[in-house]
N, C-alpha and C positions, 0 to 999 in steps of 0.2 A: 793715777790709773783712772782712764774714764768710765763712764758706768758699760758701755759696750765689750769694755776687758774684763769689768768684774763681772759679766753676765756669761762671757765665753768659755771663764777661769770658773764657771758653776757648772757649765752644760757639761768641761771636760771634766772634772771632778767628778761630777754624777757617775759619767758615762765610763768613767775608769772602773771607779767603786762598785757600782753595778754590775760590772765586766767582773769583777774579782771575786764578786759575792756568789754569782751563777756562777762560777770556774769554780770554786772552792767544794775541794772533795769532803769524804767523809770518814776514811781509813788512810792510816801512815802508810805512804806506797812503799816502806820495807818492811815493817812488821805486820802488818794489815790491821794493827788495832784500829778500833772505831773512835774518831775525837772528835773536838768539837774545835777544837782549839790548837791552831797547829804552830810549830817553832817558825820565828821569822828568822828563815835561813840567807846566809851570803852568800852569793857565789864567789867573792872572794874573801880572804879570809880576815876578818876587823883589824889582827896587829898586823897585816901586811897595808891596807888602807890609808889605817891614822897614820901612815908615815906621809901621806902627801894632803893630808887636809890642812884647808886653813881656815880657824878657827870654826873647825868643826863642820867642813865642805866642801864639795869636789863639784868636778864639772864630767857632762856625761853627755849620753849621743845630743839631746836639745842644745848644747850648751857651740853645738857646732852647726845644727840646722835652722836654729831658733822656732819652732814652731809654735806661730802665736797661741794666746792660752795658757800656756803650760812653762813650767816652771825652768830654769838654766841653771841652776845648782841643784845639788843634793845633800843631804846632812847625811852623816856617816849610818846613820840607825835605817835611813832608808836609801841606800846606794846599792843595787846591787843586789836584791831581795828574791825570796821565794819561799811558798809556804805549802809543801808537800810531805815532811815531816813531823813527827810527834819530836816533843824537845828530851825524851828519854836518846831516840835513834839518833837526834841532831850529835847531841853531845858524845855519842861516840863514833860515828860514824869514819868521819873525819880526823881521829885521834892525831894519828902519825901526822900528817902532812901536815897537819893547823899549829903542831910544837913548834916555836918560832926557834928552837934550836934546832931545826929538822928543814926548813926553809933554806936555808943557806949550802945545803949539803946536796950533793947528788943526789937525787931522788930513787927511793927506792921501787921495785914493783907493787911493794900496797900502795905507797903515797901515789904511786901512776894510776892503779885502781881507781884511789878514793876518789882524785881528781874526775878521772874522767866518768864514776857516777854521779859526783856533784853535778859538772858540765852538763850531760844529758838530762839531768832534773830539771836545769834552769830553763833549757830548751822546751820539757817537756811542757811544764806550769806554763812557759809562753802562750804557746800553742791553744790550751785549753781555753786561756783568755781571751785569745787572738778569735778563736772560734764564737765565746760570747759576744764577744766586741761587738761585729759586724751587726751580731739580730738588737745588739742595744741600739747601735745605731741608727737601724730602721724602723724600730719602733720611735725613739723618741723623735729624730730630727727628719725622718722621712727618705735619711740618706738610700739611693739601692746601691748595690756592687757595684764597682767599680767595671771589674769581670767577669764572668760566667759565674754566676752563684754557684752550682751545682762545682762544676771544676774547683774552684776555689776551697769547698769545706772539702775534698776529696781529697787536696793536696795535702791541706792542714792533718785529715785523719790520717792520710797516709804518712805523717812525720810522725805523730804518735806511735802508731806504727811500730814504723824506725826505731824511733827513741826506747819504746819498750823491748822491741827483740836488744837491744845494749844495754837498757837495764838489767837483762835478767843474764846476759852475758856476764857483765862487769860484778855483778852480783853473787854468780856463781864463780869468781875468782876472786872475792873479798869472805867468803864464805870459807872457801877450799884451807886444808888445812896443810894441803901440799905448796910447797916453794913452786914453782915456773917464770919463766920467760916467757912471759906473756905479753909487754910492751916494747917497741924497738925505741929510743929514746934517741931523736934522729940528730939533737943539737940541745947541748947544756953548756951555757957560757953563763960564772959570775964574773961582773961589772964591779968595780970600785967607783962607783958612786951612784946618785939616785936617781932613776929614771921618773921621768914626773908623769907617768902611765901604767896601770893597774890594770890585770884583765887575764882570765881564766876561762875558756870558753870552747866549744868546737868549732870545726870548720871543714864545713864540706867544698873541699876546694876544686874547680868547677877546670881550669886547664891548669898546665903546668908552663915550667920554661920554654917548652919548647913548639910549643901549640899544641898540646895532643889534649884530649880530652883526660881528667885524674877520675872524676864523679860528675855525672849526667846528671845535677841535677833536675833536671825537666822531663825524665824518665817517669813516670807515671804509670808502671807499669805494675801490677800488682806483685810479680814476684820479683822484679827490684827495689833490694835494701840499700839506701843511702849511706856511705860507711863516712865517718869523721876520722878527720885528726887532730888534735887536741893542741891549745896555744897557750903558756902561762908569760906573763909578766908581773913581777912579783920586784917591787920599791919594798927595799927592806931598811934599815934603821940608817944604817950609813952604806952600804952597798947594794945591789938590783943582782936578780939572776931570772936568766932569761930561756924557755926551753922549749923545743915541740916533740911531742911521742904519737903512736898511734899502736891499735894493736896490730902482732906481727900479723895474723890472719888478712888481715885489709891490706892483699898485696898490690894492690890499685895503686898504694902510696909511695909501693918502692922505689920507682922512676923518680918523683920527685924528690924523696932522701935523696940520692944520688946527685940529680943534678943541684940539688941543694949544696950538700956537701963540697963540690966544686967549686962554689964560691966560695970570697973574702972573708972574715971576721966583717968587716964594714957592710957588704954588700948583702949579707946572711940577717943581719940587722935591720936594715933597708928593707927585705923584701916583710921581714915578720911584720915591721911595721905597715907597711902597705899591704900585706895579707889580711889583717883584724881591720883593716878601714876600710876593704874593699868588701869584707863578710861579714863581718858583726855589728852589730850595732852596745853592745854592752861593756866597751872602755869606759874606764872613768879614771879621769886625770887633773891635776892640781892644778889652783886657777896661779899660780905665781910660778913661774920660772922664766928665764933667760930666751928670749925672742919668742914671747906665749901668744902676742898679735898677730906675727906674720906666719906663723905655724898653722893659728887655727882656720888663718883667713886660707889660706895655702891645703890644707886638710878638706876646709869646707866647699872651695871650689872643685876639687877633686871628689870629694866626696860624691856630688851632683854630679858631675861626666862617669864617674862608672857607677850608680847606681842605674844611670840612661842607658847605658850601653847593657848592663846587667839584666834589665825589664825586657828587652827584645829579644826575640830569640824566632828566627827564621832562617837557618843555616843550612836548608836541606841540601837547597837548590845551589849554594855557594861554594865556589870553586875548593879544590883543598886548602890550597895556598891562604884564601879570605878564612877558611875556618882555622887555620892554624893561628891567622892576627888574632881571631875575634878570641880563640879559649887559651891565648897565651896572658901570662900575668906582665903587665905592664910598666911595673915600676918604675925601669928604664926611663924607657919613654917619655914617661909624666914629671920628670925631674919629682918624685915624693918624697919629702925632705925625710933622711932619716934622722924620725923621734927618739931614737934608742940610742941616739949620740952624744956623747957629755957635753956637749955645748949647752943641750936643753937638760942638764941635770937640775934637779928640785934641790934646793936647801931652804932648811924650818927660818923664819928669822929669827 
């Protein structure tokens, strides 16, 4: 490593750390005790992880964009982290769903809960950081915005926002001492054997199959709320199980259950996978499995054409027909290989 890498691998270092240290609250955002010291949480959960490390490390968004500087592995202690909890709430928080005998099983509606207050946490702590980030940046290296400064922290606080009216949702149905149906659970498939992709996350999913708009995300309007649906991929010991819910109130989603539902087993697989590549950036997947070269090379060129396509957005003036291409999910199209296929299943050596 030349000394211009070790000098780049210090500024991002700082500039991460920095970022984390201003972001870092001061109360457990579920019990509001005051700490000093907060749980480093996973968003997914450790026995579901160590199934695809190798020796003790995964690969995660860098490990597909390279971003010089910064690191292309991860060790399992920091894969995946967040630290908005006190480790009193961590540890029970998540009771149900983290039992690895509870993992393999249809999911019930707390484990749907717990998940999707996890998800919105992970989102939330983003954001807070995302929001440091930027003033680190322009203090230390002179970087300005990229975009509108003003628009840009408007959007960020208005996810916060978001994330908080669903915290206090999911919160008061993890609370409630009454039973409901409260999540529609639109697809639970287990797999016999291991997928070599981890990931727990929301997704505000931006069109559907069939062009029509699901969630506006570029709505910026103050009294529209951004609603999720939630994505698990979960590599278990020797079989995967794979699922999406949302709550039933977020009827925005039903359109796309449906035309979900209509598909394949293969083709249901297909799109999950091309859904968390085209919206997340927080998979983390094993660096050994069965065609792991042309996969990621295949993911990462993809990756770059709809992140491009994603940053624009000028569809006023555009005919129906262009706006139904531009917010339909593309899978198709893109030949996206599907990851969630046993060809690419993970085994330990």
């Amino acid at each position: 490593m030349n000394n211009d890498s070790v000098e780049l691998r210090k500024q991002i270092s700082f500039i991460m750390n920095e970022s984390k240290r201003r972001a870092k609250q001061t109360e457990c955002i579920w019990c509001g005790k005051r700490i000093t010291s907060f749980c480093n949480s996973h968003s997914v959960p450790q026995c579901v992880l160590k199934n695809i490390t190798v020796e003790g490390k995964v690969d995660y968004f860098n490990s597909l964009v390279e971003l010089p500087g910064m690191n292309i592995e991860k060790g399992l202690n920091e894969a995946g982290t967040f630290k908005l909890l006190c480790r009193e709430c961590d540890s029970k928080l998540f009771q149900e769903y983290e039992d690895i005998d509870n993992l393999g099983k249809e999911p019930t509606q707390r484990m749907l809960a717990e998940i999707a207050y996890k998800n919105v946490l992970v989102m939330l702590n983003k954001r807070y950081i995302e929001i440091e980030q930027q003033e680190v940046l322009e203090e230390t290296l002179g970087m300005p915005y990229i975009y509108d400064k003003t628009n840009q922290l408007l959007v960020k606080n208005l996810d916060i926002r978001d994330y908080g009216w669903e915290l206090l949702r999911t919160k008061n149905i993890m609370d409630s001492d009454e039973e409901g149906d409260y999540y529609r659970l639109i697809y639970w498939k287990k797999l016999d054997y291991v997928i070599p992709i981890a990931f727990q996350g929301p997704v505000a999913l931006y069109g559907d199959l069939n062009g029509k708009i699901v969630v506006d995300i570029y709505d910026n309007a103050e009294s529209t709320i951004v609603k999720n649906m939630h994505v698990c991929l979960f590599p278990l010991k020797t079989e995967s199980v794979v699922f999406l819910f949302y709550h039933r109130e977020d009827q925005e989603y039903d359109a796309f259950a449906q035309q979900f539902n209509s598909l394949s087993d293969a083709e249901k697989l297909q799109l999950i996978g091309y859904i968390i590549f085209e919206h997340c950036e927080d998979m983390l997947f094993a660096q050994k499995f069965p065609h792991r070269t042309w996969m990621k090379e295949k993911i990462r060129e993809l990756f770059v054409q709809t992140t491009g396509v994603n940053l624009v957005r000028n569809v006023i003036e555009e005919e129906a027909n262009k706006r139904r291409e531009r917010y339909r999910l593309k899978y198709r199209d893109t030949n996206f290989p599907n990851i969630l296929d046993s060809k690419f299943a993970f085994q330990k050596e």
